[in-house]
N, C-alpha and C positions, 0 to 999 in steps of 0.2 A: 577384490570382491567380485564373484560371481556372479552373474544375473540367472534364470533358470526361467527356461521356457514349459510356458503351463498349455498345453496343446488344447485345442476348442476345438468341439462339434464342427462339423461343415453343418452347410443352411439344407445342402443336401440330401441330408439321413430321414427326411418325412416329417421332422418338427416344426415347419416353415407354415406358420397360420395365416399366413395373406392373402388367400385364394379362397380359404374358408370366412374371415373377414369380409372379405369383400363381398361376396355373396351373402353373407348376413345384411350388410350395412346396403346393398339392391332389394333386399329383401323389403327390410324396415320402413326405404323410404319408397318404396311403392306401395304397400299399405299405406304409410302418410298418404300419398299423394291419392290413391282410392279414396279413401275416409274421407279426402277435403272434396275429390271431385264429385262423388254421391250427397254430401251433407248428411252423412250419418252424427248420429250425437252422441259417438262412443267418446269416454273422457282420454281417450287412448290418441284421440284426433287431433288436437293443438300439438302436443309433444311430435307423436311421428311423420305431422305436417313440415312445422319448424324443422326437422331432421331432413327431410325431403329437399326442404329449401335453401337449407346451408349446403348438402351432401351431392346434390344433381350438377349445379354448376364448378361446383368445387373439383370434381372425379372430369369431369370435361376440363377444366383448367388444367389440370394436374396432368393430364395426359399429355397436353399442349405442352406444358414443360417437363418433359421426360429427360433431359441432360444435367438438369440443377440438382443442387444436394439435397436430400428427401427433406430434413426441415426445411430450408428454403422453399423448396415446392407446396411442401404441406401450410406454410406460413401464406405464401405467395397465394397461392388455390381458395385458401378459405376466405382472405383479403378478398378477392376477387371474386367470390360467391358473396358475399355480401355488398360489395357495388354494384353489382349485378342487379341482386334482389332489391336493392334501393334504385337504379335507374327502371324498373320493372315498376316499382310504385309510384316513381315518380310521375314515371310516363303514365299510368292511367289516373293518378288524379289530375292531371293535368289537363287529360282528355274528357274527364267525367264518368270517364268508365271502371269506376274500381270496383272489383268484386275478389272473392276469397278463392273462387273456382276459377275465374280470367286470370288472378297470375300466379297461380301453379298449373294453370296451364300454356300460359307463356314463358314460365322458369322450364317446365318440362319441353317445349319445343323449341326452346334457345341453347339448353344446354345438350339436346339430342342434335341439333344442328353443330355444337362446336365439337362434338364427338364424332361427326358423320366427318368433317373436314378434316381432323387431325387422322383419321384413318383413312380418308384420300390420299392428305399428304402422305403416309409414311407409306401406302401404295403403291403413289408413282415416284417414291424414291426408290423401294426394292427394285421398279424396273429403272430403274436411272435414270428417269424424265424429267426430276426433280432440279429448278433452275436455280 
């Protein structure tokens, strides 16, 4: 018995929607995170908020593990966006400081900081610095 090769598409031919994805799902959750920082009372705001708040840390994680296998990361990433967002709550009632606008704006400048770090690092690994 024969087996018979059935030949596939390369990713290559322009049917590759990751770049366009991506850009949607930056899109989405910057509106979320608009909507929550102004306190508008669109009913549009809980949903693209909560999208913001899974999505920002998670795309920072996910970067950080660019060698694992895409479920794994994609598992690992969103794991890690929601500890996140729960040390993030924790930390302000703990403090007394809880507000709806303090931690999306601490989600958003925690996980622009692990994004600003993993593009250090893979910078000064191009240049060979990297220890």
């Amino acid at each position: 018995m024969q087996t018979t090769h059935i030949p596939r598409r390369s990713r290559a031919s322009g049917t590759d929607l990751t770049p366009l994805l991506a850009g949607a799902a930056t899109a989405v959750g910057g509106w979320g995170a608009l909507l929550a920082l102004t306190g508008s009372d669109s009913p549009l705001r809980a949903p693209l908020t909560l999208f913001f708040l899974l999505a920002a840390p998670a795309a920072g994680i996910a970067a950080a593990l660019r060698g694992f296998d895409p479920f794994a990361r994609t598992l690992a990433s969103l794991a890690g966006s929601v500890v996140l967002n729960m040390l993030v709550a924790q930390g302000m009632l703990a403090t007394h400081r809880w507000s709806a606008r303090g931690g999306v704006l601490a989600i958003a400048v925690i996980s622009a900081l692990i994004l600003l770090l993993v593009l250090m690092r893979r910078h000064r690994a191009a240049k060979g610095q990297d220890l």
